[in-house]
C-alpha positions in Angstrom: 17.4 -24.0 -10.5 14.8 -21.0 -11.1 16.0 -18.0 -13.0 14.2 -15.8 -11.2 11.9 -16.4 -7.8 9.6 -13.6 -6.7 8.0 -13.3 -3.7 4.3 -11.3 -3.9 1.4 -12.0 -6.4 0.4 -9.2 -6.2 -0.2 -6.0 -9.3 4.2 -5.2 -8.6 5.0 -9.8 -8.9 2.2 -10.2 -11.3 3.9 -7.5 -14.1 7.3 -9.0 -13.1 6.2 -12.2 -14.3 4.9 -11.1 -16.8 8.0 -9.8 -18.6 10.1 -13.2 -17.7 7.5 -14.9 -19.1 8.3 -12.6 -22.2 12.0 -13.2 -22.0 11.4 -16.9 -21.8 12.6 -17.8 -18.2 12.3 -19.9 -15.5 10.8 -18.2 -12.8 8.2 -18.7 -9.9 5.6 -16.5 -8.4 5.3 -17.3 -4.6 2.6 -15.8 -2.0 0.9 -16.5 1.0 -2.8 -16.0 0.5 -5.2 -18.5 -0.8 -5.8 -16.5 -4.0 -4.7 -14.2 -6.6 -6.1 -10.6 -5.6 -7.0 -11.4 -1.9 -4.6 -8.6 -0.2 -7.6 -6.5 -2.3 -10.5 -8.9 -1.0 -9.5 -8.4 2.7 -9.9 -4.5 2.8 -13.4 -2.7 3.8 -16.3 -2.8 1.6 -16.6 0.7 0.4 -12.7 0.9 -0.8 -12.7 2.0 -4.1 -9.6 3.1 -6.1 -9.1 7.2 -7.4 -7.7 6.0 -10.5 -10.0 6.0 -13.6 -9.9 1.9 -15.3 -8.0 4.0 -18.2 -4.9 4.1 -15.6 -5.0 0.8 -14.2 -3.6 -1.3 -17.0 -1.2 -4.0 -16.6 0.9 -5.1 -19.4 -0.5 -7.0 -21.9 -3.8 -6.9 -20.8 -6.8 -4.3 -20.6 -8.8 -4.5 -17.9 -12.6 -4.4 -17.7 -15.0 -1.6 -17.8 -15.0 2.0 -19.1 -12.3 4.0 -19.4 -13.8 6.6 -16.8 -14.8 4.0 -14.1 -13.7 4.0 -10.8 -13.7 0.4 -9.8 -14.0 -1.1 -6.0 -11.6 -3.7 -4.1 -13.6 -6.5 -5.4 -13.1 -5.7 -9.1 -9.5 -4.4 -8.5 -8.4 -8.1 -7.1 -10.7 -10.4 -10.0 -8.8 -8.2 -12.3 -5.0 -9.5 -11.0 -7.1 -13.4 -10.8 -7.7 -12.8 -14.4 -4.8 -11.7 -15.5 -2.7 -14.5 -13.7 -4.9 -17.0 -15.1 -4.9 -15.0 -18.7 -0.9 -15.6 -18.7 -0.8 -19.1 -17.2 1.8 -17.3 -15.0 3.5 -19.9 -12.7 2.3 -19.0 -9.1 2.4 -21.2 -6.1 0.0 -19.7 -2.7 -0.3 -20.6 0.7 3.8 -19.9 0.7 5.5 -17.4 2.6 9.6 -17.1 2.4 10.8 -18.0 6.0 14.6 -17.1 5.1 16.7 -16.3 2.0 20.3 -16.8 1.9 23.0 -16.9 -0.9 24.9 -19.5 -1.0 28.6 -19.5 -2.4 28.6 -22.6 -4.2 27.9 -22.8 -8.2 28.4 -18.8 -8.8 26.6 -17.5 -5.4 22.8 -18.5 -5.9 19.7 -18.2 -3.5 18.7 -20.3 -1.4 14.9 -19.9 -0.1 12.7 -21.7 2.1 9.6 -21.1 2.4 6.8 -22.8 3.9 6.3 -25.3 1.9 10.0 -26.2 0.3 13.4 -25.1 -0.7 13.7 -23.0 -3.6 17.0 -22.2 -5.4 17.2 -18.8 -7.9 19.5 -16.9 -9.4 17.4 -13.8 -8.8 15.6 -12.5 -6.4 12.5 -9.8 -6.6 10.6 -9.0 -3.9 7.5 -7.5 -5.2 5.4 -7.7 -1.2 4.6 -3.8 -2.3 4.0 -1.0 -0.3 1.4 -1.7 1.6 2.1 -5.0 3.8 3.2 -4.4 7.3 0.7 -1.8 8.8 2.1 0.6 11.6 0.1 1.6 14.2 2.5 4.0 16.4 2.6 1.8 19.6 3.3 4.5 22.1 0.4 6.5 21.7 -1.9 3.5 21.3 -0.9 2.1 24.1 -2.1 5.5 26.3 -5.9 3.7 25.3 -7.2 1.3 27.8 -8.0 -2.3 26.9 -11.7 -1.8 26.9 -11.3 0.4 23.7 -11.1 -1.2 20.7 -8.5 -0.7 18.2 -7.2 -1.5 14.8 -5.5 -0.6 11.5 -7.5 0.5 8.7 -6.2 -2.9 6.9 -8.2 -4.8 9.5 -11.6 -3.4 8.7 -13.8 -4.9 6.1 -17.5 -4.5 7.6 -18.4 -0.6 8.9 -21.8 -1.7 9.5 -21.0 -4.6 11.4 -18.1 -3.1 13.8 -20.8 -0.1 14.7 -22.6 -2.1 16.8 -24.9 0.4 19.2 -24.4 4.2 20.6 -20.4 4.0 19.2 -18.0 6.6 18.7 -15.4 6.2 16.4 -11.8 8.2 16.3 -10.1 8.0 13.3 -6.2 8.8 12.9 -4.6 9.6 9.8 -6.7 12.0 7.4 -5.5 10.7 3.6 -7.5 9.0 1.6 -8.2 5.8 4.3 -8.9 8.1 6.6 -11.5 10.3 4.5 -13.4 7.3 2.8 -13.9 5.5 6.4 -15.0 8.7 8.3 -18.2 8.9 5.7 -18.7 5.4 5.8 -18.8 5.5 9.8 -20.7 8.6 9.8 -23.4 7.0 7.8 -23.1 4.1 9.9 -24.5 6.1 12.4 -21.3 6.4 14.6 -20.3 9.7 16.1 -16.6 10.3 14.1 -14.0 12.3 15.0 -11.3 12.4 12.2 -7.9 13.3 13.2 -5.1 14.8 10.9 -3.2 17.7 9.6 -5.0 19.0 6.2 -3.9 16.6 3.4 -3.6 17.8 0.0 -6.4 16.9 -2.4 -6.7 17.2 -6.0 -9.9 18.0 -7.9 -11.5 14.8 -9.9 -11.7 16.9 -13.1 -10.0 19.9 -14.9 -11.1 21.3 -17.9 -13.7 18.3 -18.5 -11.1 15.8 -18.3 -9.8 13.7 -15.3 -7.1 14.9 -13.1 -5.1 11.6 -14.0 -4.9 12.5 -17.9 -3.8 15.6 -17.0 -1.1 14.1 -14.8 0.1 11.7 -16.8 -0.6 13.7 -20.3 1.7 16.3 -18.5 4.2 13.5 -18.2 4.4 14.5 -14.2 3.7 10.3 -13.0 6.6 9.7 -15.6 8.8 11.4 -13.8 11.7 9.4 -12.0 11.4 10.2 -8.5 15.2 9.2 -8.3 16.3 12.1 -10.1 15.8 15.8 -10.7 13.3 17.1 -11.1 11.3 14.2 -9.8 12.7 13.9 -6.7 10.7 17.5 -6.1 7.5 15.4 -6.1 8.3 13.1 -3.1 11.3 14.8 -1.3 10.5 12.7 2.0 10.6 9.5 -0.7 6.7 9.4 -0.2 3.5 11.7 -0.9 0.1 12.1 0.8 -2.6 13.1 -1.3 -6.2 12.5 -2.1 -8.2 13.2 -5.4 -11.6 14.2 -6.0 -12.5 14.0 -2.0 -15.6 15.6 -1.1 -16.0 18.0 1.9 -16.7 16.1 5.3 -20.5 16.0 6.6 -21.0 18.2 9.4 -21.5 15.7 11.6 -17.5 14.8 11.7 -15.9 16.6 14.3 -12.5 17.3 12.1 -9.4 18.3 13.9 -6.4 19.2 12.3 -4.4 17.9 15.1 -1.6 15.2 15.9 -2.7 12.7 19.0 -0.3 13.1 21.8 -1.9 10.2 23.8 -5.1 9.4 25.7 -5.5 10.4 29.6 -8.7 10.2 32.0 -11.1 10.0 28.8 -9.8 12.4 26.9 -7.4 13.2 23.8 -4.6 15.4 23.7 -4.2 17.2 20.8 -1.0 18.8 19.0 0.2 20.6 16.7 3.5 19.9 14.6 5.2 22.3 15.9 4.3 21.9 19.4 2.8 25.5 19.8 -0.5 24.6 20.4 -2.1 21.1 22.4 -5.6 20.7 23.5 -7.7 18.3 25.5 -10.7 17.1 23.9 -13.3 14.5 25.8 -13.7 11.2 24.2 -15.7 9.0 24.0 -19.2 10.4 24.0 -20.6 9.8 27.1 -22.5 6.2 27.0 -20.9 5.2 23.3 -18.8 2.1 23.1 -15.0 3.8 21.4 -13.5 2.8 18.8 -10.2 3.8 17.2 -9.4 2.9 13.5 -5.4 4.1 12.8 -5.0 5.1 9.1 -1.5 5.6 9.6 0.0 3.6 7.2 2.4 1.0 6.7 6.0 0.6 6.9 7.1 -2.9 5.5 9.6 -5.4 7.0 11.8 -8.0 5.6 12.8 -10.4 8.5 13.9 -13.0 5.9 16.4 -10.7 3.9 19.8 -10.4 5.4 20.4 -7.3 6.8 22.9 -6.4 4.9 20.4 -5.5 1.9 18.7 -3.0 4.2 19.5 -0.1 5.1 19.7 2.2 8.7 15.9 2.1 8.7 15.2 -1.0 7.7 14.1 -0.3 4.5 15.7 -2.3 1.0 18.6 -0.5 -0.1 18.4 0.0 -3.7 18.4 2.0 -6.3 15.7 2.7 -9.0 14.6 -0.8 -7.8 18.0 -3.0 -7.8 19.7 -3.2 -4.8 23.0 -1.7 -4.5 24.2 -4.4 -2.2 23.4 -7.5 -4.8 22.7 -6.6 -8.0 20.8 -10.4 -8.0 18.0 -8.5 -5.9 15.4 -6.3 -6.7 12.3 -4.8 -5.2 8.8 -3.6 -6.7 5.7 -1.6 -6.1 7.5 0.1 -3.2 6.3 4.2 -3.1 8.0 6.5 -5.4 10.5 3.2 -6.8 11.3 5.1 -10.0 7.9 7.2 -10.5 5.0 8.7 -8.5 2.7 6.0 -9.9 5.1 3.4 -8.7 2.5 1.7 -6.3 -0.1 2.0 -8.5 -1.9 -0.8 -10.2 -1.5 1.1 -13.6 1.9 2.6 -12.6 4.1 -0.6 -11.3 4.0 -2.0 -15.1 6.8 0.1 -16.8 8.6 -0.2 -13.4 8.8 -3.8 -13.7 9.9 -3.5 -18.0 12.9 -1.9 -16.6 13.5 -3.9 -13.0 13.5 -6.9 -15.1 15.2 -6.1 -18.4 18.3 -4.3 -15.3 18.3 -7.3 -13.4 18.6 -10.0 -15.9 21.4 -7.9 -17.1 
């Protein structure tokens, strides 16, 4: 029987196994893609992480590159291969957990299939991260006939081979996602229309330095975002902001607007507050439409009991354990303990403490 199983190979599994491997236990890393990295590999050429290489450190192990560089997908998911392989850590791909249960025999351990085989562990981690399941709001996209394509911003890995012709392109969901794939439409040559309220953006420097040494100099990703006065930073549990973005080309029609739905070839516009809607035409008249939703992700855990989630089906925990079964944990989720939580270089001191909690 395993000590510890964790499902993800990902940056929040690979730092987890990194510390059992420092505590000397048994554990196993499971995941379903063919390598190391490839949750990375899959997204759009273009994607490149805000975080300087100086803040994307797992334990143990510095990662390539200048402090100051700002590295793509590519070189974000080699780094994870490399670091698994650096550690020899114990990971088994192509395996996805079908169930988990706990059994009541020999002190109530867990029982997991998964595609492959049966696994038994004391412990459980799930370290899928935040950004797994994407959510596309269904009720709006369905107001879009079939004739217009659609898909999640998780989907798109070539811009120049989706814009294909005359094409315009409607983005929804103005973060980060949202800003990068506008440009990389617009210079595409698609007609873009980015939908969105204003989202908050941070410079890249201040005072000659990068905004993230000032942020974590000033100890504000170190904050716990389960307490006061971290909870101040993410009061909805998450945060939308984008760093160092550069003002929109004039060619991107930019509308600070929610999408109501699509009627008769055009978008309906709102604001939050209802007190103002309009009706824009779309698509440009002889351009194949296209509609990219950057709307994020909200995760689900169809294997878990239900018991271990909560009203929204979301893990109940806290700080990372769950407060059902203290046998269970989670990692890499948004805001776990810190604002850098999700991040490559943030998830690390999460994990020091998930697994030094859990193993009691």
């Amino acid at each position: 029987m395993l000590d510890t199983l964790i499902v993800g190979a990902g940056q929040a599994g690979l730092a987890a196994a990194y510390y059992l491997k420092q505590a000397k236990k048994d554990f196993l890393v499971i995941d379903a893609h063919a390598r190391v990295g490839d949750s990375w590999r899959k997204r759009w050429e273009g994607l490149e992480l805000f975080t300087p290489q100086r803040y994307n450190r797992l334990p143990g192990l510095t990662p390539p590159g200048g402090d100051r560089k700002l590295i793509d997908r590519l070189e974000a998911a080699d780094y994870l291969e490399a670091y698994a392989t650096h550690f020899s850590l114990p990971i088994q791909l192509h395996c996805t957990c079908v169930s988990a249960k706990k059994a009541a025999a020999r002190g109530g351990y867990w029982r997991i299939e998964t595609s492959t085989e049966v696994i038994e562990a004391k412990n459980l981690l799930l370290a899928t991260g935040a950004y797994k399941d994407a959510y596309i709001p269904a009720q709006v996209s369905n107001t879009f006939p079939q004739y217009v394509k659609e898909l999640h911003s998780s989907e798109v890995t070539s811009v120049e081979a989706l814009i294909n012709g005359p094409t315009s392109v409607l983005i929804v969901g103005a973060g980060a996602s949202g800003q990068q794939l506008s440009r990389l439409c617009a210079d595409a040559g698609a007609k873009v229309t980015l939908l969105g309220p204003k989202v908050s953006n941070l410079p890249r420097t201040l005072l000659g330095k990068d905004i993230y040494f000032w942020l974590y100099a000033s100890g504000t990703m170190s904050l716990r975002t389960d307490q006061f006065p971290g909870k101040l930073l993410a009061p909805d549990g998450k945060g939308i902001v984008t760093v160092g973005e550069q003002p929109l080309p004039a060619t991107i029609d930019r509308q600070p607007h929610h999408l109501q739905e699509y009627s008769d070839g055009r978008l309906r516009l709102r604001t939050a507050d209802e007190t103002y809607q309009e009706l824009i035409p779309w698509p440009t008249p002889g351009h194949r439409g296209i509609v990219i939703w950057c709307t994020g992700y909200r995760n689900h855990y169809p294997f878990l009991p239900p018991e271990l989630l909560d009203g929204a089906g979301d893990p109940a925990h806290r700080g990372g354990i769950s407060t059902v079964d203290k046998s269970v944990a989670f990692l890499g989720l948004e805001n776990l303990r810190r604002p850098s939580s999700s991040l490559l270089g943030g998830v690390g001191k999460d994990a020091g403490e998930v697994i030094t909690a859990l193993l009691g």
